[in-house]
C-alpha positions as CSV (number, residue, x, y, z in Angstrom):
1,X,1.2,0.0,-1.4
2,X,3.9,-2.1,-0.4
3,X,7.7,-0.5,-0.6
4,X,11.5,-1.7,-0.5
5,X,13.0,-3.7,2.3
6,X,13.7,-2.1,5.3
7,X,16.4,-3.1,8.5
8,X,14.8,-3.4,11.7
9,X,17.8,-2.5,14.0
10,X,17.1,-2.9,17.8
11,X,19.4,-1.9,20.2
12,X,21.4,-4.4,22.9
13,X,20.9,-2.0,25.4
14,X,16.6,-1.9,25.3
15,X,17.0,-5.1,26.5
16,X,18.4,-4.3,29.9
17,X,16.7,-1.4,29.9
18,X,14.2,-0.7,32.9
19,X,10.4,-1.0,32.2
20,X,8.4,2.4,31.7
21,X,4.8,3.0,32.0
22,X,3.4,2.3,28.2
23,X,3.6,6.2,26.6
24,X,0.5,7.8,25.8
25,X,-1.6,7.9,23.0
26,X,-2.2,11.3,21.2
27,X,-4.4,12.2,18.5
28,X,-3.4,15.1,16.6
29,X,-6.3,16.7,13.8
30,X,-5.4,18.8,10.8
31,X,-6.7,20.1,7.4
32,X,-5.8,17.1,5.4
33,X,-4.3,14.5,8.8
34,X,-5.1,12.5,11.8
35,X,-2.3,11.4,13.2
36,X,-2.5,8.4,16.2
37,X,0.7,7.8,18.2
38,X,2.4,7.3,21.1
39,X,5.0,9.5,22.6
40,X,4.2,13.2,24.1
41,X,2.3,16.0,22.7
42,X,4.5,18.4,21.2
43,X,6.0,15.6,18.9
44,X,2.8,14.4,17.9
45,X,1.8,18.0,16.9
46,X,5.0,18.6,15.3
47,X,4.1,15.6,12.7
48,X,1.2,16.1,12.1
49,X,2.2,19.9,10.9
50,X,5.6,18.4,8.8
51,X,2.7,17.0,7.1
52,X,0.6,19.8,6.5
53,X,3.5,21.6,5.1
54,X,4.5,18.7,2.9
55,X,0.9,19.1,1.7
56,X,1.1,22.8,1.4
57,X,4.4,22.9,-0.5
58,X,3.0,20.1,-3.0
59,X,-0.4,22.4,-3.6
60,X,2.1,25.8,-3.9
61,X,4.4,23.6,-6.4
62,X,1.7,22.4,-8.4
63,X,-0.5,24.9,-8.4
64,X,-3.3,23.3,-6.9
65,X,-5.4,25.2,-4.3
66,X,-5.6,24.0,-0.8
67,X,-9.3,23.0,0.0
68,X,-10.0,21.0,2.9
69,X,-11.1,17.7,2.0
70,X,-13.5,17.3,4.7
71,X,-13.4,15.4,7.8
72,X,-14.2,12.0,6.4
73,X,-11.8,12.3,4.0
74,X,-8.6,13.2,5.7
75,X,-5.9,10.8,5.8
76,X,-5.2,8.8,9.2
77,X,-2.0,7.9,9.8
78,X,-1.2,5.0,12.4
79,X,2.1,5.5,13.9
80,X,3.5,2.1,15.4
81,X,6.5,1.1,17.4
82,X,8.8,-0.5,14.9
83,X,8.9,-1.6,10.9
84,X,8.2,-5.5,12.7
85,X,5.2,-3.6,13.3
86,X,3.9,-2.6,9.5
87,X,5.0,-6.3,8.4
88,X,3.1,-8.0,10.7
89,X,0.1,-5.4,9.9
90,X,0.7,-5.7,6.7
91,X,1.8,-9.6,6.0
92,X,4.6,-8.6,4.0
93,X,8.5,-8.5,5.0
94,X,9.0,-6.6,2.4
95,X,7.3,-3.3,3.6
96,X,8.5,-0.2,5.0
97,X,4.8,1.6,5.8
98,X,2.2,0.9,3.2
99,X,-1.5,3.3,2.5
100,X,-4.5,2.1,1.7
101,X,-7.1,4.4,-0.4
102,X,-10.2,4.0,1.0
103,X,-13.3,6.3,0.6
104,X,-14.4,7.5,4.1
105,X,-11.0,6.2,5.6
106,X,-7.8,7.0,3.8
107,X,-4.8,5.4,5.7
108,X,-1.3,5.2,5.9
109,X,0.3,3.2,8.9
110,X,4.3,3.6,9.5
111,X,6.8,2.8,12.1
112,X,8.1,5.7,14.8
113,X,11.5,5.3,13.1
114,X,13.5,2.5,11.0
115,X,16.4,1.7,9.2
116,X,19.9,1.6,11.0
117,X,20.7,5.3,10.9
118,X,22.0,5.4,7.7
119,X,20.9,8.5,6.0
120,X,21.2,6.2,2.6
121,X,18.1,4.4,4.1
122,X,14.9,4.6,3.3
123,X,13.3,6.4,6.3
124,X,9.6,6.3,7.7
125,X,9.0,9.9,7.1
126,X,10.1,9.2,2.9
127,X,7.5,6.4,2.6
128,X,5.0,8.2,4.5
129,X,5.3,10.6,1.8
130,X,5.8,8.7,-1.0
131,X,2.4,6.8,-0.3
132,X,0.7,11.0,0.6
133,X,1.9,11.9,-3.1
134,X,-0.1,8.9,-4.6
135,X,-3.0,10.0,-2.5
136,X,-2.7,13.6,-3.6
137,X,-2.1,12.7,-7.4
138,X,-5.4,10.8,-7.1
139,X,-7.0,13.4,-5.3
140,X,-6.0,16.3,-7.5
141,X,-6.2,15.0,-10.9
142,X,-8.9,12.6,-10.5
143,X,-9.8,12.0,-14.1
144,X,-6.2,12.0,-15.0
145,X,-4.8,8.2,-16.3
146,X,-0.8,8.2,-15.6
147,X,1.4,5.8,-17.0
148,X,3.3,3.5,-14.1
149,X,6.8,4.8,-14.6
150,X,5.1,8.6,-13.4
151,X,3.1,7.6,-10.9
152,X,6.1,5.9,-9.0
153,X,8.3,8.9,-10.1
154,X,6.0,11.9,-8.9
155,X,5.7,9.4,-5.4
156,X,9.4,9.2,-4.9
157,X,10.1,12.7,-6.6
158,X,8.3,14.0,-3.8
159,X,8.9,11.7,-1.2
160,X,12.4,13.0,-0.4
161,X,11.2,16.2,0.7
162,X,12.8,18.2,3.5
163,X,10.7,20.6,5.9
164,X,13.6,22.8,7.2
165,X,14.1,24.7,10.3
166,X,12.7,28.0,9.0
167,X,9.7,25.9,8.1
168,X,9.9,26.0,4.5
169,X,10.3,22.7,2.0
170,X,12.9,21.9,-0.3
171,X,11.5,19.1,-2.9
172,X,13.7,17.0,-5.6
173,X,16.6,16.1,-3.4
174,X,17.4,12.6,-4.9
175,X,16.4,9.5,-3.2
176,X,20.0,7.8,-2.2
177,X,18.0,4.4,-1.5
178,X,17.5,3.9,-4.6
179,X,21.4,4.7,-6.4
180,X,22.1,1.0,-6.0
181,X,19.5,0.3,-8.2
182,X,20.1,3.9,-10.4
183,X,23.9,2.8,-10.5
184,X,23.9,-1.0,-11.9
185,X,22.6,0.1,-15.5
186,X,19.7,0.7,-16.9
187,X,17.6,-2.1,-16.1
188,X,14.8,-0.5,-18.0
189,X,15.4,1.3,-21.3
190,X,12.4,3.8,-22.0
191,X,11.1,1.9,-24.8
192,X,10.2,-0.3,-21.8
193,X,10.2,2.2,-18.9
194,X,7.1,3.8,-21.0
195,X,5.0,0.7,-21.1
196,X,5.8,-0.6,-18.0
197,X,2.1,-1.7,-17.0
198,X,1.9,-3.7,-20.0
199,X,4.9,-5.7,-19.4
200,X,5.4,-8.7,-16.6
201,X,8.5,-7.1,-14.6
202,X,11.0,-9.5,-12.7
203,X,11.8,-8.2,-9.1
204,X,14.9,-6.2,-10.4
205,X,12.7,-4.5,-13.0
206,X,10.6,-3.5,-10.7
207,X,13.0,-1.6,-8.1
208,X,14.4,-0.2,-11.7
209,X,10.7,1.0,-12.0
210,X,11.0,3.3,-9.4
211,X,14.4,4.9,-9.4
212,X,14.2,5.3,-13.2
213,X,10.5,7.0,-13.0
214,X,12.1,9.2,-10.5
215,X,15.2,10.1,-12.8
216,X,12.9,10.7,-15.8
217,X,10.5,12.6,-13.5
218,X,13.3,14.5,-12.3
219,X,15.0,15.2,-15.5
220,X,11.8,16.5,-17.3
221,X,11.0,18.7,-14.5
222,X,13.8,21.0,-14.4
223,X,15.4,20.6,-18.0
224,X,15.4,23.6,-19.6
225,X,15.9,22.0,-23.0
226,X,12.6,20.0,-22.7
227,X,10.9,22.7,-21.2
228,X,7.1,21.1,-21.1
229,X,7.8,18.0,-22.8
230,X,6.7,16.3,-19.3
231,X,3.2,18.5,-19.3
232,X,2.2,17.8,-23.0
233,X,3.1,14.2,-23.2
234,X,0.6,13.6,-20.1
235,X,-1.8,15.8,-22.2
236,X,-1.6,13.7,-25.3
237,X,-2.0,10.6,-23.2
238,X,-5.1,12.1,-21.4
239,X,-6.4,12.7,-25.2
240,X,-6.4,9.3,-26.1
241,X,-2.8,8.6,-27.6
242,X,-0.9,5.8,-26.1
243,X,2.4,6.0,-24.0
244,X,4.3,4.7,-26.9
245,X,2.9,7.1,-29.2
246,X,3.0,10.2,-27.1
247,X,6.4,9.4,-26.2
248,X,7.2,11.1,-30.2
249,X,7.1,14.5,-28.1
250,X,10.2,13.6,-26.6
251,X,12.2,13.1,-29.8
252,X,14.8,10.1,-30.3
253,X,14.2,7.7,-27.5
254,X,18.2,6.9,-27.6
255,X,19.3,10.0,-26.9
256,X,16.8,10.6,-24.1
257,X,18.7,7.5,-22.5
258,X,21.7,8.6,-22.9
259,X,20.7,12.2,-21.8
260,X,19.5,9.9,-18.5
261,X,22.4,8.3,-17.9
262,X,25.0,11.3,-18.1
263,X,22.3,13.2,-15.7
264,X,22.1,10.7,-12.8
265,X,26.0,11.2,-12.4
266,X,25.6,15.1,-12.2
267,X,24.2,17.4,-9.4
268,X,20.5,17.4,-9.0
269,X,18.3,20.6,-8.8
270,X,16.0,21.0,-5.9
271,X,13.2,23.4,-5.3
272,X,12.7,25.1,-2.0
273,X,9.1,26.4,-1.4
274,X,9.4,28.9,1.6
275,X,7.9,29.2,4.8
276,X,6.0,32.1,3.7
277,X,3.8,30.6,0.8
278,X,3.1,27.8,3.3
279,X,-0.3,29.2,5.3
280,X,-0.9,26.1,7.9
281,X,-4.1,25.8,9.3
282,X,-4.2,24.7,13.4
283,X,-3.3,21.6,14.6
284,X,-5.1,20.2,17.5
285,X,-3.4,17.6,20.0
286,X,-5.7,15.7,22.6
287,X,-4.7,12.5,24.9
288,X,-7.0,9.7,23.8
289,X,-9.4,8.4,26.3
290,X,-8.5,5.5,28.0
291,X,-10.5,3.4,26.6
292,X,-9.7,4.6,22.5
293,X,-5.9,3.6,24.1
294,X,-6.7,0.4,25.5
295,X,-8.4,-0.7,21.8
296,X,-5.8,1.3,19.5
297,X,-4.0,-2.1,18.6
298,X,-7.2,-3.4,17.9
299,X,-8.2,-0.9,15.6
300,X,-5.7,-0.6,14.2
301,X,-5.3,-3.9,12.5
302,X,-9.4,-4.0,11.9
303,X,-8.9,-0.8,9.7
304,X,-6.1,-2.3,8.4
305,X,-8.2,-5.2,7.2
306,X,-8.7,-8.5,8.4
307,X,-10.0,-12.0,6.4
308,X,-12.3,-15.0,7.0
309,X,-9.2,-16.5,8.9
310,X,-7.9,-13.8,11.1
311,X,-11.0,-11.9,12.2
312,X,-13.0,-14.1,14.8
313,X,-9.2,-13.5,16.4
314,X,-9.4,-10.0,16.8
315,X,-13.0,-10.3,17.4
316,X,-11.9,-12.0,20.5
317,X,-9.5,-10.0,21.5
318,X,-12.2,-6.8,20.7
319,X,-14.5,-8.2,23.2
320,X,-12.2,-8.9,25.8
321,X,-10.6,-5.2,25.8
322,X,-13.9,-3.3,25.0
323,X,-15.8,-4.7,27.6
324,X,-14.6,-2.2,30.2
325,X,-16.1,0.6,28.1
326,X,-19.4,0.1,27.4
327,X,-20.3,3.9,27.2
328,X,-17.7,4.9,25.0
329,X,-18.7,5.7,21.6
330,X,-14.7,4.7,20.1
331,X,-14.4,1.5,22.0
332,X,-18.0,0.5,20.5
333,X,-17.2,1.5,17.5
334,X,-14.4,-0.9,17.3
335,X,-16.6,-3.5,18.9
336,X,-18.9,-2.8,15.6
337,X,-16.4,-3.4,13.2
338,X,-14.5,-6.3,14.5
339,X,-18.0,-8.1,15.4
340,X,-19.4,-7.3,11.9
341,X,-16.1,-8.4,10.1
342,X,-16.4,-12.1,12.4
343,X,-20.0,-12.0,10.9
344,X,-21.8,-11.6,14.4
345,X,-24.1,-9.4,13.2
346,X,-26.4,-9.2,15.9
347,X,-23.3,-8.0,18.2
348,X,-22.1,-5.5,15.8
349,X,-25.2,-3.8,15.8
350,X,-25.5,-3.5,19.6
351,X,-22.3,-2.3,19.8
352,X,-22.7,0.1,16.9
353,X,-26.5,0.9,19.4
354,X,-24.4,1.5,22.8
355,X,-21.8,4.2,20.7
356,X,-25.2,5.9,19.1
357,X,-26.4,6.4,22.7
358,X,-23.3,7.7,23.9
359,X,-22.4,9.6,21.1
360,X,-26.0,10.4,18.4
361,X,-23.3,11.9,16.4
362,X,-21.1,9.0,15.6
363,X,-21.3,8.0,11.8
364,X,-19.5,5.4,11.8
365,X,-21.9,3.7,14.6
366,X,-24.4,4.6,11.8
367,X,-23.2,3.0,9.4
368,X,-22.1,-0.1,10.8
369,X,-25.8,-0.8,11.9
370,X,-26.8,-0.4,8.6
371,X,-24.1,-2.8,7.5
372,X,-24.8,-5.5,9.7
373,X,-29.1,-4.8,8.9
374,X,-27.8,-5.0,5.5
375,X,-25.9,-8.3,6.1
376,X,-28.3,-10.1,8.0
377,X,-31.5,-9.6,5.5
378,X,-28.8,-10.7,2.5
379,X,-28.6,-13.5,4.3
380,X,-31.8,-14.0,5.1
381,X,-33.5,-13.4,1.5
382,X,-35.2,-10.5,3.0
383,X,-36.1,-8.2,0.3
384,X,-39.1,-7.2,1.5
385,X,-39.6,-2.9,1.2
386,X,-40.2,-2.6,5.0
387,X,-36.8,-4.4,5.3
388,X,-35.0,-2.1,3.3
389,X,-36.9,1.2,3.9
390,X,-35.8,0.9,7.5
391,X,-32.1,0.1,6.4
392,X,-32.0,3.2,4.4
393,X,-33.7,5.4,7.2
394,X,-30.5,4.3,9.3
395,X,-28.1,5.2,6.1
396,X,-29.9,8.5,5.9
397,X,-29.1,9.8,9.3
398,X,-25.4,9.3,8.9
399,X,-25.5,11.0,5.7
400,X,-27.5,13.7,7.6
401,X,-24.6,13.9,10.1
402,X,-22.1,14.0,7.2
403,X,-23.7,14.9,3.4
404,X,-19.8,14.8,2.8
405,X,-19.3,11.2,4.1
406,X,-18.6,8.8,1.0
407,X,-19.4,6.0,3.1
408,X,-23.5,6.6,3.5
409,X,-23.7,7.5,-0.3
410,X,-22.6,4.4,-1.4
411,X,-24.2,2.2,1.1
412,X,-27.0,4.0,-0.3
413,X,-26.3,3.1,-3.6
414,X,-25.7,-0.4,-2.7
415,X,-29.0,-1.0,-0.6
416,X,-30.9,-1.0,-4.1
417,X,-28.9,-4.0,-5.8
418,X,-29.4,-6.4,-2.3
419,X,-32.4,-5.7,-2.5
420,X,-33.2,-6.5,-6.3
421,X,-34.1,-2.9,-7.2
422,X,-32.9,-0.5,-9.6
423,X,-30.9,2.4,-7.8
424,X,-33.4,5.2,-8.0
425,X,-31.5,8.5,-10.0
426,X,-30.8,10.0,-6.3
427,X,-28.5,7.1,-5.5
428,X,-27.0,7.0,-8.6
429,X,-26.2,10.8,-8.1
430,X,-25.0,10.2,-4.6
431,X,-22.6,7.2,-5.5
432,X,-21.3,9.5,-8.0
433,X,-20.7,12.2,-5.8
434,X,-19.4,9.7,-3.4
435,X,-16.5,9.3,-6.2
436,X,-16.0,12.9,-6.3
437,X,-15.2,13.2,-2.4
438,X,-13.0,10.2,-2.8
439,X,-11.7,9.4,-6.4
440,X,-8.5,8.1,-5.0
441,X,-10.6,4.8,-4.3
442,X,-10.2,2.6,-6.9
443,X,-12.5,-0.1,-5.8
444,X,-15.2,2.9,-5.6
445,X,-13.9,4.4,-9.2
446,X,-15.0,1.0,-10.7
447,X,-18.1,0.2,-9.1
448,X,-19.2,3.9,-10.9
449,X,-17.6,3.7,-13.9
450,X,-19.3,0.4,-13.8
451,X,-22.8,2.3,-12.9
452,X,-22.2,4.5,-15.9
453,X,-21.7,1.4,-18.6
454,X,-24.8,-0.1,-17.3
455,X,-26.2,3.3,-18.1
456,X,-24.9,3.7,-21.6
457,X,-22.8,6.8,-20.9
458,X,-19.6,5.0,-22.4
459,X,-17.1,7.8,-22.5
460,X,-17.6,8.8,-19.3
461,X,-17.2,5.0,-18.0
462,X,-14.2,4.7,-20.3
463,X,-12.7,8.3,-18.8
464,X,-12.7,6.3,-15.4
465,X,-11.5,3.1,-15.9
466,X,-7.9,4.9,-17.5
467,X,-6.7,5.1,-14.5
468,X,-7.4,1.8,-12.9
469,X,-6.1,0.2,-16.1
470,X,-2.5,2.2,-15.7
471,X,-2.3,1.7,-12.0
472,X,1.0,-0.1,-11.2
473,X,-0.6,-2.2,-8.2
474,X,-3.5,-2.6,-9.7
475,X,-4.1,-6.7,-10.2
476,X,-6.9,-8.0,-11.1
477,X,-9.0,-5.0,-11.2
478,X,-6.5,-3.3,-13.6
479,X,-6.7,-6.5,-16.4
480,X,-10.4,-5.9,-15.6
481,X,-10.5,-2.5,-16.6
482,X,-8.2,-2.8,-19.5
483,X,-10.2,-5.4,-21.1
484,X,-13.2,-3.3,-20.6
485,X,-11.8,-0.1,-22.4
486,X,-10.5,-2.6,-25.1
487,X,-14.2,-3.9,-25.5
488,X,-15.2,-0.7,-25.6
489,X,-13.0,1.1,-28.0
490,X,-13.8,-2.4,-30.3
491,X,-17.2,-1.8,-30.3
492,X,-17.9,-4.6,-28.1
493,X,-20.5,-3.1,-25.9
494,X,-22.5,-5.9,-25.0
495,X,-19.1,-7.9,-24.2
496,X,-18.2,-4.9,-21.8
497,X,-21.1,-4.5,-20.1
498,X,-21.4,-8.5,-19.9
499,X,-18.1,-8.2,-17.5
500,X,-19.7,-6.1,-15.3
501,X,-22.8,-8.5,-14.9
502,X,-19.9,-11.2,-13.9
503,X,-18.5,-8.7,-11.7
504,X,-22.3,-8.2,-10.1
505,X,-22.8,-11.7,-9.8
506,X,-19.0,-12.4,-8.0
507,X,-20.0,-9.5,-5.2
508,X,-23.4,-10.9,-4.8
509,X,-21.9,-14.9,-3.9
510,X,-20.5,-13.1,-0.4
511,X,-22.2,-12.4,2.8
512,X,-21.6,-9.0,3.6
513,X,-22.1,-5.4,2.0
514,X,-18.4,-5.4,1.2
């Protein structure tokens, strides 16, 4: 998700400064983290448990308990040199860090520092939480459908968070990058602000979207005059009513804007969680191999994503870095992926072969010789049962390796349909619990809500497609899923479950399993 604009300040003085040996890669492991960066141990350890206190202090706030969510699931964060960095990654200039929800591979990439120094600035550490409190709302309240102005609120409510010295967190301090925005007027009067999703928002509406979420979210969460108003009017949503409509529980919209407007000129409450509730789990720090360090740029932008344009690129570069390393299972790995995304199929599955005999235990090897079986009989027509009985052999012993690996299930799941077979009741269970492990997927929320129309289960499919249809950077896949619930509330089943056929039949025109 893609945030406000950032200044990439670089000093005079780096460029007379001497050259240094390139700093070393760390890799630091937590509950809920994996942190890759550069720098020296001690630092990288010290992030990666700001985070796991961030986390902690968001579960004590909220009430929610802290379960790990398995290794699979854990959020990677990328840590790269500068904000030029995240735009280039991203192809935007208007991006501070950005996350990507992805089942079996959660990621957030930001730069080591940015802004000017300005404490008004919107820092790399705020984004980075911004973009962890989306991923935790869609974690935590999975069947839960938010309305845009709260999920951009509760993101930047908590992204301001401070972990202080005594190691305790202090949550609600106001965001000052956004009091330009708070200060100019209210560019979004709740009677708009409330049905935000529904309306086509020019680029000053949109920045309004976020500092006014976060001043409603704010206000409604330590007002003692509207004690709960917050709480039930996300219940009355969640039981069918409509923004609009649940919006009654907080009285005269009017006043409730004018009750905003005296608050954002007052002093704001904040809410310190202390050190003491906070239980942190270890943290451990190794120095990446050299060859993981050689490829880190590399796989970097191929988790990032990459296009029919840009990957035979870093295909090329893959091969020319990797082929120093042919016996370790990372480099391969990365090999894998970049040859499987350039649609050298053949290559990606040696590669994915030479990190399975280094390393029996890599999934991701696994899996991407399953993908790239998978791609290659697709191509090839091959729908033979030996074909695919093989495939789903491979499949199988990553699943082994991992039951709570999202990425085997729905591969699993998947296998059936390229092959012109009906998913057998075990792969419909495993995509299913696929979703549970990562529900903050939304590409993997639709494909089994989807599953479930097909089935005739039409509540449950509805239940899952609410929060697709309210997310804020949604697209396409949000008009989708609105128009689906519409079809479905109208009766129109066959209409509904005809735009998932046309949704089949779109993923079936590519190559790959993707």
């Amino acid at each position: 998700m893609k945030r406000g604009v950032l200044r990439c300040a670089v000093g005079i003085a780096l460029l007379a400064a001497p050259l240094t040996a390139r700093a070393d890669w760390f890799e630091a492991s937590s509950d809920h983290f994996v942190v890759y960066a550069e720098g020296d141990a001690q630092r990288v350890e010290r992030f990666a448990a700001d985070l796991e206190r961030f986390d902690k202090a968001l579960r004590v706030a909220r009430a929610i308990p802290s379960t790990p969510p398995g290794q699979a699931n854990r959020v990677t964060v990328y840590v790269v040199a500068r904000t030029g960095a995240v735009q280039s990654l991203s192809g935007s200039n208007n991006v501070a860090g950005f996350y990507i929800g992805r089942a079996g591979g959660p990621l957030a990439v930001v730069p080591r520092r940015s802004g000017d120094g300005d404490p008004n600035d919107l820092s790399a550490k705020m984004v980075l939480q911004h973009e962890y409190a989306h991923h935790f709302m869609f974690s935590n309240w999975p069947g839960g459908a938010f309305p845009s102005w709260f999920v951009e609120g509760f993101a930047e409510f908590h992204a301001t968070a401070v972990v202080d010295k005594d190691g305790g967190v202090v949550l609600g301090a106001p965001p000052q990058y956004r009091g330009a925005t708070l200060l100019s007027g209210n560019l979004l009067p709740l009677n708009k602000l409330l049905v935000a999703e529904t309306l086509k928002l020019d680029s000053q509406q949109r920045d309004a979207l976020y500092g006014r979420g976060w001043l409603l979210t704010h206000y409604l969460s330590f007002s003692t005059e509207r004690e709960r108003q917050l709480s039930n009017y996300l219940l009355a949503i969640n039981s069918g009513k409509t923004p609009l409509d649940a919006a009654g529980l907080f009285g005269d919209l009017k006043q409730l804007d004018r009750e905003l407007e005296r608050y954002k000129l007052s002093r704001f409450a904040m809410r310190k969680v202390s050190a003491s509730a906070i239980k942190l789990g270890e943290v451990k720090v190794r120095a990446l191999r050299e060859g993981e360090a050689a490829v880190m740029d590399i796989r970097i932008r191929s988790k990032v994503g990459v296009n029919a344009k840009t990957a035979p690129g870093v295909y090329e570069r893959a091969k020319r870095a990797c082929a120093p390393y042919p016996n370790d299972p990372a480099v391969q790995i990365v090999l894998a992926e970049t040859a499987y995304d350039a649609r050298d199929y053949a290559a990606a599955e040696a590669a994915a072969d030479r990190a399975i005999t280094a390393d029996p235990k890599a999934i991701d090897a696994h899996v991407y010789k399953a993908m790239a079986r998978m791609a290659v009989a697709r191509q090839a027509k091959d729908r033979t049962p030996a074909t695919w009985s093989a495939i789903r052999k491979i499949i199988t012993t990553a699943n082994r390796l991992d039951p709570d690996d999202p990425q085997p299930l729905i591969l699993f799941f998947r296998s059936y349909g390229m092959a012109g077979q009906t998913p057998t009741e075990n792969a419909k269970k495993g995509l299913m619990y696929a979703f549970n492990l990562a529900p903050f997927d939304m590409e993997l929320r639709m494909n089994a809500a989807m599953m479930q129309l097909r089935d005739g289960k039409l509540d449950v499919a509805r239940a899952m497609l609410r929060p697709i249809a309210y997310n804020p950077h949604g697209g396409p896949r949000s008009t989708m899923a609105a128009a689906i619930i519409a079809r479905i509330d109208a009766g129109d089943i066959a209409g509904a479950k005809g735009a998932v056929e046309q949704d089949d039949e779109e993923k079936d025109s590519g190559d790959s399993p993707e």
